[in-house]
OpenMM code with the backbone's topology and positions (N, CA, C; nanometers):
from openmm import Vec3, app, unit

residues = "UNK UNK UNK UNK UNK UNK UNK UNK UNK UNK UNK UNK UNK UNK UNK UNK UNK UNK UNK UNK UNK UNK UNK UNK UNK UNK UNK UNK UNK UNK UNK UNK UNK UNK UNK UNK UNK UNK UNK UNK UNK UNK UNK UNK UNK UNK UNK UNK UNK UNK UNK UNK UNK UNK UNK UNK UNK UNK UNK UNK UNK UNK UNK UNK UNK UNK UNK UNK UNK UNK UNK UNK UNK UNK UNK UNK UNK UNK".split()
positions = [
    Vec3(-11.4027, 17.0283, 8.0120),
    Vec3(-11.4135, 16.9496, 7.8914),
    Vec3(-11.3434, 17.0248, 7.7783),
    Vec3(-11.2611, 16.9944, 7.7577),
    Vec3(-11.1922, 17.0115, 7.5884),
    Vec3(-11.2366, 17.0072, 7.5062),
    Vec3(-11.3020, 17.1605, 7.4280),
    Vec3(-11.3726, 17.1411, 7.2501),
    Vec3(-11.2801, 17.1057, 7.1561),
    Vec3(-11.3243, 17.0636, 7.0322),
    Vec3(-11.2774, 16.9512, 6.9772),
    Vec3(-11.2773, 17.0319, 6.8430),
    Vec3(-11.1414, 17.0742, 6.7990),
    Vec3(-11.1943, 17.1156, 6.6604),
    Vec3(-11.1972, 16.9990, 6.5606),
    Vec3(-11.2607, 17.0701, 6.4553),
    Vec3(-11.3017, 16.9823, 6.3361),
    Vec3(-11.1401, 16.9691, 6.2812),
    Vec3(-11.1375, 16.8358, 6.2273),
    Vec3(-11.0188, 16.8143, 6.1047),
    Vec3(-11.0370, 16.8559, 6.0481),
    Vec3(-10.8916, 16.8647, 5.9533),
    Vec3(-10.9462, 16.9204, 5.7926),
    Vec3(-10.8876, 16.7728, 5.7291),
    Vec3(-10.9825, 16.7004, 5.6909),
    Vec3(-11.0337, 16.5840, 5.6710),
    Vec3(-11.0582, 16.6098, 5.5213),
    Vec3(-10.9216, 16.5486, 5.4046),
    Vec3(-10.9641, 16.5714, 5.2591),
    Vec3(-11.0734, 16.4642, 5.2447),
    Vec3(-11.0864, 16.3464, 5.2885),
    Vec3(-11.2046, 16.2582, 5.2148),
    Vec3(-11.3099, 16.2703, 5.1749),
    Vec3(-11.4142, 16.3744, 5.2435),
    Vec3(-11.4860, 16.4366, 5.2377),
    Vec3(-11.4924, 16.5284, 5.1431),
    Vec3(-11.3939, 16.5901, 5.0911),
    Vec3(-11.3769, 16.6502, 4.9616),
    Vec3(-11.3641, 16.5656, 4.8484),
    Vec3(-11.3194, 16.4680, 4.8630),
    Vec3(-11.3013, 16.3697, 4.7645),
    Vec3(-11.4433, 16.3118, 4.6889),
    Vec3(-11.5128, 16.2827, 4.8449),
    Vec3(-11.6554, 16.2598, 4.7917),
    Vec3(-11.7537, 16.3616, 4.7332),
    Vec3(-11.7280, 16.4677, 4.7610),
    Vec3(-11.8122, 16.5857, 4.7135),
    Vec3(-11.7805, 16.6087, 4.5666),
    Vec3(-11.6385, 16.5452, 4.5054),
    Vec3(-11.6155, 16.6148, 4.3832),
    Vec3(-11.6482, 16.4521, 4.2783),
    Vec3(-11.6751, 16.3606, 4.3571),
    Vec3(-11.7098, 16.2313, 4.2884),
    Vec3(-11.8390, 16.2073, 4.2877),
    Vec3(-11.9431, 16.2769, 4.3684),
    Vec3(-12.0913, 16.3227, 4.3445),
    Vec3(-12.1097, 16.3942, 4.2019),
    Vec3(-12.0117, 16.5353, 4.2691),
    Vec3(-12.0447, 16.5906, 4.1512),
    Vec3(-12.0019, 16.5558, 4.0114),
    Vec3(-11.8924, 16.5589, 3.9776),
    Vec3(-11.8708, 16.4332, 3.8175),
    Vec3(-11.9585, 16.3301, 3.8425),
    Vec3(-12.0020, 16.2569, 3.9224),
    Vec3(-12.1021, 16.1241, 3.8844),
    Vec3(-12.2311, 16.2186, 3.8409),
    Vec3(-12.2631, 16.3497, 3.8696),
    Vec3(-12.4224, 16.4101, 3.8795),
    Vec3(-12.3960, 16.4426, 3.7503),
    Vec3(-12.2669, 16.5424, 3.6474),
    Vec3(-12.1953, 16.5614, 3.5610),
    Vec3(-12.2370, 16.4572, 3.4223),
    Vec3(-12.2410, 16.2897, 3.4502),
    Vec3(-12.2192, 16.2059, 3.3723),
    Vec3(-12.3326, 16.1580, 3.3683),
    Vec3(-12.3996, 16.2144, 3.4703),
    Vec3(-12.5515, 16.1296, 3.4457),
    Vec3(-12.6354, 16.2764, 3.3631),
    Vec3(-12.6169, 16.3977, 3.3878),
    Vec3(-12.6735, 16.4531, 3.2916),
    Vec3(-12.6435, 16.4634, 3.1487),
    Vec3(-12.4854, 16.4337, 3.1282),
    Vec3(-12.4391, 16.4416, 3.0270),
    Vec3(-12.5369, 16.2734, 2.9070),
    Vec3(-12.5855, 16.2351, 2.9435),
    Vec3(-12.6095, 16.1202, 2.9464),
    Vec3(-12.7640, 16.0758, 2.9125),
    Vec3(-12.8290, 16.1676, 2.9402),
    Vec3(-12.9542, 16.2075, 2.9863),
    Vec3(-12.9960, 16.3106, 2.8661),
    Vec3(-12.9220, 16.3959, 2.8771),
    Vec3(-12.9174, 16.5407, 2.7648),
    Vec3(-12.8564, 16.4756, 2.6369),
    Vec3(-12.7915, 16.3649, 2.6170),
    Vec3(-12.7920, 16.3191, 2.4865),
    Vec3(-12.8799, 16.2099, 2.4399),
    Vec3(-12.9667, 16.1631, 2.5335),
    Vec3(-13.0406, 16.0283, 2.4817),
    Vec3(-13.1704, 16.1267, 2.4844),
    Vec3(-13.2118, 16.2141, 2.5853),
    Vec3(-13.3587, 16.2971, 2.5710),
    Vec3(-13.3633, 16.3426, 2.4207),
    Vec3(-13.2227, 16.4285, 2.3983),
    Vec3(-13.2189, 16.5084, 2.2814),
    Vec3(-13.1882, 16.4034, 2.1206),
    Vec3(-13.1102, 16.3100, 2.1317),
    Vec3(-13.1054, 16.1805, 2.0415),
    Vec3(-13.2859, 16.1598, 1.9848),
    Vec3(-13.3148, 16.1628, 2.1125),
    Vec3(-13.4463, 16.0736, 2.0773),
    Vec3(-13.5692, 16.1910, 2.0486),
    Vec3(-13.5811, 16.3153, 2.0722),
    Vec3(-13.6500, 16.3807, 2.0221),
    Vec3(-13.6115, 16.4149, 1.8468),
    Vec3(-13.4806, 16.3728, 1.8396),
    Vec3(-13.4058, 16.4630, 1.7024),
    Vec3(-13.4876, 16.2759, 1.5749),
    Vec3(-13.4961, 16.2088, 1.6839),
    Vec3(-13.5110, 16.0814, 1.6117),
    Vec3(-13.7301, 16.1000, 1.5818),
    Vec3(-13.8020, 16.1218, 1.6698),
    Vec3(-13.9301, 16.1813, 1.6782),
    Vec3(-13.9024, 16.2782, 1.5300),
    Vec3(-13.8288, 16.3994, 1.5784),
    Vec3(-13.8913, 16.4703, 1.4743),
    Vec3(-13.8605, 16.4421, 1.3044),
    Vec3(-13.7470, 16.3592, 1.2913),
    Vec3(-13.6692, 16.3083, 1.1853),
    Vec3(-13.8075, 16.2264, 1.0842),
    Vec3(-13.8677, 16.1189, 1.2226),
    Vec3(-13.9958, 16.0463, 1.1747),
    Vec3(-14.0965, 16.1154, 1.0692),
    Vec3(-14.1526, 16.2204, 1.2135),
    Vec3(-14.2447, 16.2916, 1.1710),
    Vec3(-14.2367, 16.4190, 1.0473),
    Vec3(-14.1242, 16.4373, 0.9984),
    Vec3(-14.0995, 16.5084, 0.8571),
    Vec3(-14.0353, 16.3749, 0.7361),
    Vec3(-14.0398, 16.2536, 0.8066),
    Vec3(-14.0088, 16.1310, 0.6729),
    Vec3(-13.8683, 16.1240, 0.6142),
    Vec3(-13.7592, 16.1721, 0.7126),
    Vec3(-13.6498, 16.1873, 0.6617),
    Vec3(-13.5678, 16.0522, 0.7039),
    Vec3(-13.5384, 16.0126, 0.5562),
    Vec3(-13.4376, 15.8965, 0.5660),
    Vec3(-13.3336, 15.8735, 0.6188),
    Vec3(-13.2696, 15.9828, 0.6335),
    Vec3(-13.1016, 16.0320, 0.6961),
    Vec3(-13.1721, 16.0545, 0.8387),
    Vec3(-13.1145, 16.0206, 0.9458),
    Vec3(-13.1097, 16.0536, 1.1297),
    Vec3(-13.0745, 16.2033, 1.1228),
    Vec3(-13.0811, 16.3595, 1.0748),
    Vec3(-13.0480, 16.4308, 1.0276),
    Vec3(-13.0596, 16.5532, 1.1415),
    Vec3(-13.1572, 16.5357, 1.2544),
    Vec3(-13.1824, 16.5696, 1.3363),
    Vec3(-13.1616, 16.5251, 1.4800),
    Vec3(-13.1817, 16.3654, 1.4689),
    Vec3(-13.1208, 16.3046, 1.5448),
    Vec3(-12.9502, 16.3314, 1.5905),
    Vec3(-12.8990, 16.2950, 1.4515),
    Vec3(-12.7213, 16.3462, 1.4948),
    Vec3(-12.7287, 16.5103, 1.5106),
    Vec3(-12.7737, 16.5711, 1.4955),
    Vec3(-12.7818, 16.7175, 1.4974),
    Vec3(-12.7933, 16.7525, 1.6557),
    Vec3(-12.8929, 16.7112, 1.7241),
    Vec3(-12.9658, 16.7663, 1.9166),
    Vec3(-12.8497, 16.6233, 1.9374),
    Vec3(-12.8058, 16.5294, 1.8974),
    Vec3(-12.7594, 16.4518, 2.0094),
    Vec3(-12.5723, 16.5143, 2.0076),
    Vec3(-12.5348, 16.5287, 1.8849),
    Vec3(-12.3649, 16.5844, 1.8963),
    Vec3(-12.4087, 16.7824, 1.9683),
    Vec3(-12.5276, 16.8369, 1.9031),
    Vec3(-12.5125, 16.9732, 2.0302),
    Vec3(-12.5726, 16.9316, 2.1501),
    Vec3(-12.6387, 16.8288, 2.2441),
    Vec3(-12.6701, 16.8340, 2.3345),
    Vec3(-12.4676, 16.7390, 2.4171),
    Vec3(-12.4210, 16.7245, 2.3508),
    Vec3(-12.2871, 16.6664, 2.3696),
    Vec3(-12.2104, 16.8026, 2.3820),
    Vec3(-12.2118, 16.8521, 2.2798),
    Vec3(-12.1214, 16.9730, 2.2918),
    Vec3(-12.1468, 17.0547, 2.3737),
    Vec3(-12.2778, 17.0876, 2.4066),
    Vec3(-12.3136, 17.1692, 2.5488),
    Vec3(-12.2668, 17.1205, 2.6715),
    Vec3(-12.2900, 16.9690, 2.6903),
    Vec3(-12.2246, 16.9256, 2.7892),
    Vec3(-12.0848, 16.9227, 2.8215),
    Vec3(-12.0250, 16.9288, 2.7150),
    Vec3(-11.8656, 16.9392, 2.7439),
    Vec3(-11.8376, 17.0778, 2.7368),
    Vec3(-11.8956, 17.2191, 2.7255),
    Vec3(-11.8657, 17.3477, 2.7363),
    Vec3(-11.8849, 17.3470, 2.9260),
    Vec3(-12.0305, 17.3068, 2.9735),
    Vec3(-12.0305, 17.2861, 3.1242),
    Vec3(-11.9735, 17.1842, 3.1953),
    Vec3(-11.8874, 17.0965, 3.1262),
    Vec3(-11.8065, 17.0472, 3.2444),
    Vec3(-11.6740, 17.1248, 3.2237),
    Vec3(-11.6051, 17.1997, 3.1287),
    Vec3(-11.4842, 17.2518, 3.1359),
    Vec3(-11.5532, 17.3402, 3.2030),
    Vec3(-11.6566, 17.4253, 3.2013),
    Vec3(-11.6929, 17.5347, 3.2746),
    Vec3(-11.6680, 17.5412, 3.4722),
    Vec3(-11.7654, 17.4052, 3.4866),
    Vec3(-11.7199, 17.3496, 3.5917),
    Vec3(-11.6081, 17.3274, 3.6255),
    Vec3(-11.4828, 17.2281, 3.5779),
    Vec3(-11.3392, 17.2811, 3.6157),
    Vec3(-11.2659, 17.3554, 3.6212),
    Vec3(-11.3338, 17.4960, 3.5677),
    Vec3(-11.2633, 17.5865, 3.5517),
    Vec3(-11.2769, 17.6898, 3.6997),
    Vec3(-11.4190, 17.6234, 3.7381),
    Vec3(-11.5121, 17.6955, 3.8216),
    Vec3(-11.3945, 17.6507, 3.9617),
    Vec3(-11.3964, 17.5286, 3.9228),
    Vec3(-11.3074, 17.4729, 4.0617),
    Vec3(-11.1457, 17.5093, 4.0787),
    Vec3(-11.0912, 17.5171, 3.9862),
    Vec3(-10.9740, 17.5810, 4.0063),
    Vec3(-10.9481, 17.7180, 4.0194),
    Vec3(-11.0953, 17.7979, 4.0391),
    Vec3(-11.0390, 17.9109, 4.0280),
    Vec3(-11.0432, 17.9829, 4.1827),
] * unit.nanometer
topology = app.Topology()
chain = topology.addChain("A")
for resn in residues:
    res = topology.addResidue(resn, chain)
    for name in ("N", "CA", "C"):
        topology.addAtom(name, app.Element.getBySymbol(name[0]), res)
């Protein structure tokens, strides 16, 4: 009987890196509406008229996310 090596089969890579950006976009996503909406809680609870906190955790929970996805591509090309 003839063993059978494995292909090197890119599709399978294809899907692994479209998991991961889909896992990528759902935290990115997640980390700005959790953090939106706590910045919007605490905005309430000190009576502030301006969203002041709200835009504050939702543009740094954004900016964190885009430091770890360049991090991540950087991770992959290297």
């Amino acid at each position: 009987m003839a063993s059978q090596e494995p292909s090197h089969n890119p599709k399978p890579r294809q899907s692994n890196a479209y998991l991961k950006y889909s896992g990528l976009a759902f935290q990115l996503l997640a980390a700005i509406g959790v953090l939106g909406w706590l910045g919007y809680l605490l905005d309430a609870y000190l009576g502030l008229k301006f969203p002041a906190f709200m835009l504050l955790f939702g543009f740094g929970a954004f900016g964190g996310m885009m430091y770890q996805i360049y991090r991540s591509i950087n991770r992959d090309n290297s």
